[in-house]
C-alpha positions in Angstrom: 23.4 144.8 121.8 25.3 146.0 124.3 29.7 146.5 124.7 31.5 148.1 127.3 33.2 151.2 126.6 36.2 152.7 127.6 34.8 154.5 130.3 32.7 151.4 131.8 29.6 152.8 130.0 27.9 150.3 127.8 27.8 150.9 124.1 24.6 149.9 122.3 24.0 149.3 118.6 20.8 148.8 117.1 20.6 147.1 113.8 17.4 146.7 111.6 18.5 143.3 110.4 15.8 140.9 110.7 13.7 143.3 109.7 15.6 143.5 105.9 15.8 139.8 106.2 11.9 139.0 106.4 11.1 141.7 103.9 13.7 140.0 101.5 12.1 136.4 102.9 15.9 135.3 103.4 15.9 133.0 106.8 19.3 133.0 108.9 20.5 129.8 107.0 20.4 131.4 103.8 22.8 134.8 105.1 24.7 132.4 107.4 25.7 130.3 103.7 26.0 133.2 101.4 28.3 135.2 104.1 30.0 132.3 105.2 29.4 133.9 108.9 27.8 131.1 112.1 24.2 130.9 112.1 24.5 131.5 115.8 26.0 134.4 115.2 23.8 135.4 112.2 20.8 134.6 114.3 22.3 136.6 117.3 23.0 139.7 115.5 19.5 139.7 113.8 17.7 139.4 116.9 20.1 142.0 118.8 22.1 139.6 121.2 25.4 140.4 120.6 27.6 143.4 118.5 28.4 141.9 115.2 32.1 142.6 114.6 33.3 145.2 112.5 33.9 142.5 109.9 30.5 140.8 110.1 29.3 143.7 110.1 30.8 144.8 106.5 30.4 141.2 105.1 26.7 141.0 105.9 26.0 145.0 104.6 28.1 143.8 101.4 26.0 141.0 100.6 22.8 142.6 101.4 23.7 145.6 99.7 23.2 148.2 102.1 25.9 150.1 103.6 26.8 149.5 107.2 25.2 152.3 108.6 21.7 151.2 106.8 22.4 148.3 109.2 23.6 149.1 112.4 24.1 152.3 114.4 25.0 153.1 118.0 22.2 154.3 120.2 22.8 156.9 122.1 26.0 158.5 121.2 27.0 161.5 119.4 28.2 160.4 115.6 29.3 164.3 114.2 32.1 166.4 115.6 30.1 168.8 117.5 28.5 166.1 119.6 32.2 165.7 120.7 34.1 168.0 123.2 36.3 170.0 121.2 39.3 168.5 123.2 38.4 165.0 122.5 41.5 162.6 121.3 39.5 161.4 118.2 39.2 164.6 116.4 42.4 166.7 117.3 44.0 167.9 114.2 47.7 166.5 115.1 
């Protein structure tokens, strides 16, 4: 799944979803009903066609009972401090 980011680069998140969702045998339907969340979009996050919103993203971890990052990561990209430049907005102590 790929998103543009701020600086035209394109963000990608992986997610392991379908394969959580054939070891627990529950087809698309069944998390599209008990997260209330499109099938489309169900079957388009699990087969890595579009970024799940930060919402679909918590609703579907919720009811699997995972935590988001068990789910979906970016690909790629720093994700601790130090992969950061020092002077970068995010992590100035203001």
């Amino acid at each position: 799944m790929t998103q543009a980011g701020k600086r035209g680069e394109a963000i990608r998140v992986a997610n392991r979803l379908r394969i959580v969702l054939d070891d627990r045998q529950i087809s698309h339907a069944d998390l599209s009903y008990l997260t209330g969340i499109p099938y489309s979009a169900v079957r388009k996050m699990s087969k890595a066609r579009s970024c799940p919103s930060l919402a679909y993203a918590l609703i579907v971890s919720q009811v699997l009972g995972m935590s988001v990052e068990e789910l979906f990561w970016l690909e790629d990209k720093p994700t601790t401090r130090e992969g950061f430049g020092a002077d970068d907005a995010a992590f100035r102590d203001e």
